[in-house]
Backbone bond lengths (Angstrom), bond angles and torsions (degrees), N, CA, C in turn:
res aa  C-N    CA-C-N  psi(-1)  N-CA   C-N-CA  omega(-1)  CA-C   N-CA-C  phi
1 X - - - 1.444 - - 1.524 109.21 -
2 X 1.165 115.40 150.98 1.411 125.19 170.91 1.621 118.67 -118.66
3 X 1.400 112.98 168.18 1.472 109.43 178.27 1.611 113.39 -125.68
4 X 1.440 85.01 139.25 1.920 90.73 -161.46 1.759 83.94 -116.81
5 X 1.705 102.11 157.46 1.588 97.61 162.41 1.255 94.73 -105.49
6 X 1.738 103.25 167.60 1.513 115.50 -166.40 1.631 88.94 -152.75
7 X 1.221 113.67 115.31 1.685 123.20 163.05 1.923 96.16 61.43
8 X 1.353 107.96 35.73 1.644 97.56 -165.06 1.856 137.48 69.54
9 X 1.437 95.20 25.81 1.483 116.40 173.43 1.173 109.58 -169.31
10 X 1.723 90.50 115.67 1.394 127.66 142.12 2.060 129.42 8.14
11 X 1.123 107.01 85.06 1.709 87.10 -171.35 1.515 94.35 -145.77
12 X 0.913 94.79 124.24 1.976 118.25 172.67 1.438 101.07 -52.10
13 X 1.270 112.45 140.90 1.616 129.17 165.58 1.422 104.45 -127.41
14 X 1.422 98.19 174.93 1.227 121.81 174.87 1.250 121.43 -114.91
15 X 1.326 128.33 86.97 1.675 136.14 -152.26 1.804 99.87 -80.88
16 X 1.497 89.28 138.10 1.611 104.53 169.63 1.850 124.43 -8.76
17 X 1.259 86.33 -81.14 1.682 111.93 161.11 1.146 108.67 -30.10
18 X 1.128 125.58 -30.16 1.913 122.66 -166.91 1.658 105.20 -91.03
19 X 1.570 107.71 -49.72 1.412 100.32 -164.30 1.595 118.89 -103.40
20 X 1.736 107.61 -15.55 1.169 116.81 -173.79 1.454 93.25 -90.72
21 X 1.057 126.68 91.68 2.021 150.54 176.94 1.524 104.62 -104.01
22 X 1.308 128.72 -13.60 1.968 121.07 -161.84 1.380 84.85 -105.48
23 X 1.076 125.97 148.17 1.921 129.54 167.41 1.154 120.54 -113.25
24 X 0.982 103.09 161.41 1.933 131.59 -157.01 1.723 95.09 -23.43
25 X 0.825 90.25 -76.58 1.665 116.57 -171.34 1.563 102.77 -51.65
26 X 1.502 124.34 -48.54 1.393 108.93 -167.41 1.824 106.23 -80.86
27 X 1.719 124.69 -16.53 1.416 119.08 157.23 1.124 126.65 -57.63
28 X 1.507 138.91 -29.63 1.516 154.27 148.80 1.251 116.41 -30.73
29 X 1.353 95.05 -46.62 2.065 112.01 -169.28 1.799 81.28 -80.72
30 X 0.942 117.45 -47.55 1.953 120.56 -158.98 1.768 92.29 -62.09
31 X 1.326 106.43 -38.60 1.507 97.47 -162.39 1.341 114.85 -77.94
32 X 1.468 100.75 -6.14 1.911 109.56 -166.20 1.440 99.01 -82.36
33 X 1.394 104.99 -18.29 2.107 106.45 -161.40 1.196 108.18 -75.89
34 X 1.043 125.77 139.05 1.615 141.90 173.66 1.176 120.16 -143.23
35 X 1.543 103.92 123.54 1.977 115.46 169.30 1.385 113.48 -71.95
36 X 1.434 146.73 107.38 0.841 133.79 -139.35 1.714 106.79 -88.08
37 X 1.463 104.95 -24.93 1.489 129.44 -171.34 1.577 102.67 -67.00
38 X 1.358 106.11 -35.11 2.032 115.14 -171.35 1.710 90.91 -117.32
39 X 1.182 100.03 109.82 2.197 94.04 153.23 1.686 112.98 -76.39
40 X 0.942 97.86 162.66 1.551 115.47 177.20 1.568 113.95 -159.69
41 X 1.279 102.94 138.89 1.409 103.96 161.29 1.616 108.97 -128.74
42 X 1.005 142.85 22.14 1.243 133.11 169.93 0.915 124.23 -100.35
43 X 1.495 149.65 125.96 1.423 144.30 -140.26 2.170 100.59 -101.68
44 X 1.068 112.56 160.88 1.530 116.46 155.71 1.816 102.38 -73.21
45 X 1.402 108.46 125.30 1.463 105.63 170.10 1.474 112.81 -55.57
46 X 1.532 107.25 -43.94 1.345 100.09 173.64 1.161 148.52 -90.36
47 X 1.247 104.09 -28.87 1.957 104.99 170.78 1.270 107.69 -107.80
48 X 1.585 133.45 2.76 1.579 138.68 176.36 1.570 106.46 72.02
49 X 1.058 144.93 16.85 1.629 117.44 163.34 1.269 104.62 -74.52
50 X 1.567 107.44 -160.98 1.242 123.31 -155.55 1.293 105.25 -104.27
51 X 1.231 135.87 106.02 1.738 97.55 178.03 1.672 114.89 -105.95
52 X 1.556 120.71 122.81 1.173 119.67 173.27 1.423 137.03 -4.27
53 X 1.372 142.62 153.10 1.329 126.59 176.55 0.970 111.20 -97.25
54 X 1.616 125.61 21.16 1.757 133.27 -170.16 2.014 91.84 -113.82
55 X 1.200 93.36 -17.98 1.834 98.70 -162.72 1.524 102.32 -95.77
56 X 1.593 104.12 -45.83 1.682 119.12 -179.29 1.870 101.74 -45.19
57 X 1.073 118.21 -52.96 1.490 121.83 175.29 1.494 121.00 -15.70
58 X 1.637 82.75 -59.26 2.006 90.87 -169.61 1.797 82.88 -127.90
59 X 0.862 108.78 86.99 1.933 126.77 178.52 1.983 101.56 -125.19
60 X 0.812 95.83 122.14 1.730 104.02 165.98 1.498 98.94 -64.06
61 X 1.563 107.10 160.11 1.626 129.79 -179.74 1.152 131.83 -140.97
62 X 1.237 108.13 90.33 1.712 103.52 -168.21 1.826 117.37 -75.96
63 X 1.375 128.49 135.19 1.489 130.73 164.34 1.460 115.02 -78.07
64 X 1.543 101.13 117.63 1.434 100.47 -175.92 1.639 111.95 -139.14
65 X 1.275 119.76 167.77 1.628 116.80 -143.55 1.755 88.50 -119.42
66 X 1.319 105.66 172.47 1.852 113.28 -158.80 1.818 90.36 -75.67
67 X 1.526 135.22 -10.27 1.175 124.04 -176.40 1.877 106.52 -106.26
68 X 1.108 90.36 17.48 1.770 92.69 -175.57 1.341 127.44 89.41
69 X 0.946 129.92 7.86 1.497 142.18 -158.65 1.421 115.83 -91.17
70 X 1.475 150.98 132.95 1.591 138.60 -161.72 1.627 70.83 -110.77
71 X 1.294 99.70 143.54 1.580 126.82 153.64 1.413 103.70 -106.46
72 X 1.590 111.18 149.23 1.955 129.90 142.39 1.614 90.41 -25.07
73 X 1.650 99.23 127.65 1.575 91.94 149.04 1.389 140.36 -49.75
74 X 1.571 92.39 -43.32 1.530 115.66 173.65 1.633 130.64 -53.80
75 X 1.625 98.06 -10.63 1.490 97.40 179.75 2.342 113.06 -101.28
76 X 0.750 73.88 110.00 2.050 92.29 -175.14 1.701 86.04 -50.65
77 X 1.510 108.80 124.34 1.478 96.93 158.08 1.802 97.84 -135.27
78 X 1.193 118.75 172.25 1.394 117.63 172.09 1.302 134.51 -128.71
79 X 1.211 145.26 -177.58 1.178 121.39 -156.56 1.317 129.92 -60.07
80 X 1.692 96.38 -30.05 1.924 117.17 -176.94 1.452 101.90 -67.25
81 X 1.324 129.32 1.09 1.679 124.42 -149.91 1.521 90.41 -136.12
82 X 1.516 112.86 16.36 1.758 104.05 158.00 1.554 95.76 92.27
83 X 1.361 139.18 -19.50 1.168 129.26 -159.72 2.011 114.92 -70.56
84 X 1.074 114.60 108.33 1.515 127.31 172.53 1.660 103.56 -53.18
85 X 1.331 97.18 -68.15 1.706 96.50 175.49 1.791 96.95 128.52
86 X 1.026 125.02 151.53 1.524 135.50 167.02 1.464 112.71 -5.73
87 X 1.230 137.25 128.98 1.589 136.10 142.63 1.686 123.66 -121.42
88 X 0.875 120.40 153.25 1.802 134.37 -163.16 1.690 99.17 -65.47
89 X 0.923 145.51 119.59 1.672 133.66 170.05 1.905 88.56 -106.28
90 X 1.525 114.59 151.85 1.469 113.77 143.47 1.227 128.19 -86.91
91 X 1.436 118.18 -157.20 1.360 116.37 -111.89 2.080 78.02 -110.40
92 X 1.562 111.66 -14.27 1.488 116.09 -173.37 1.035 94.33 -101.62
93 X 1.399 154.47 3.43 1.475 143.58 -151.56 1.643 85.88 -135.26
94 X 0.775 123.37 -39.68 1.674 145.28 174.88 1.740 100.23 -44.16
95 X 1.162 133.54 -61.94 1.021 148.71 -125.14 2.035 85.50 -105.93
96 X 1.602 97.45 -24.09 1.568 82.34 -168.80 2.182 98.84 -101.56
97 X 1.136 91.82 16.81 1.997 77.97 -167.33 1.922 70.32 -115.35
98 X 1.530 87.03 158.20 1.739 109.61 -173.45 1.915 103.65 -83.98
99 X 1.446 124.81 156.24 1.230 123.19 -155.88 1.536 80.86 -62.09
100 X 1.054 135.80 -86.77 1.475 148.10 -155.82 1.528 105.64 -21.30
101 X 0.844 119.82 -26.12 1.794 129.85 158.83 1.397 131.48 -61.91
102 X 0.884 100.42 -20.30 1.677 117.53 -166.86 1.384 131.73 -151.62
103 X 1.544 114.20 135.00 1.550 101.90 -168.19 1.612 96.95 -140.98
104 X 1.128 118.93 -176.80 1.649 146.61 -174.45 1.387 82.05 -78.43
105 X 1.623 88.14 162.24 1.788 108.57 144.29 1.870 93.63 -130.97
C-alpha cells in the first residue's frame, strides 16, 4: 500500500501493482466463462469474469481512481480527484482486498 494525501489527510491506497495480479490474457479467458443457469453481464473489475445477475445483488464494490488505485470506501473523492466511481469485484477477488476497500450496495 501506499499513502496519497486527500483534502490534506493521509490515506493508504491500494496501488495498481498490488491488486491487478491476473494477466492480459488470463481476463479474456475470465470473460469467456459463463454459468449457464445465472446470466450476467457485469464483469469483476479485477480479474474480468462474469459475475451472474443473481451474485451481482450482494457483490462487494471497490472505489477506484482514473490511474487504478482502490481507495478506503470511507474517503469521498470527486471527479477533479481522479475518482472513476464504484465497480462490481466477485466473490474470489473480494476475499483478497481488505474490508476498508470495499462495501455493499
Amino acid at each position: 500500500m501506499e499513502t496519497r494525501i486527500v483534502r490534506g489527510i493521509e490515506v493508504q491506497v491500494i496501488t495498481r501493482e498490488e491488486w491487478d495480479v491476473v494477466s492480459f490474457d488470463q481476463k479474456k479467458e475470465n470473460a469467456k466463462k459463463r454459468n449457464r443457469s445465472t446470466f450476467g453481464h457485469e464483469p469483476c473489475k479485477l480479474c474480468g469474469q462474469v459475475i451472474s445477475d443473481k451474485a451481482l445483488d450482494t457483490s462487494w464494490f471497490v472505489h477506484m481512481t482514473v490511474s487504478g488505485e482502490l481507495f478506503p470506501v470511507a474517503v469521498e473523492l470527486g471527479d477533479h480527484e481522479g475518482s472513476q466511481g464504484f465497480f462490481p469485484i466477485g466473490a474470489s477477488c473480494a476475499k483478497r482486498i481488505p474490508k476498508e476497500f470495499k462495501k455493499k450496495y
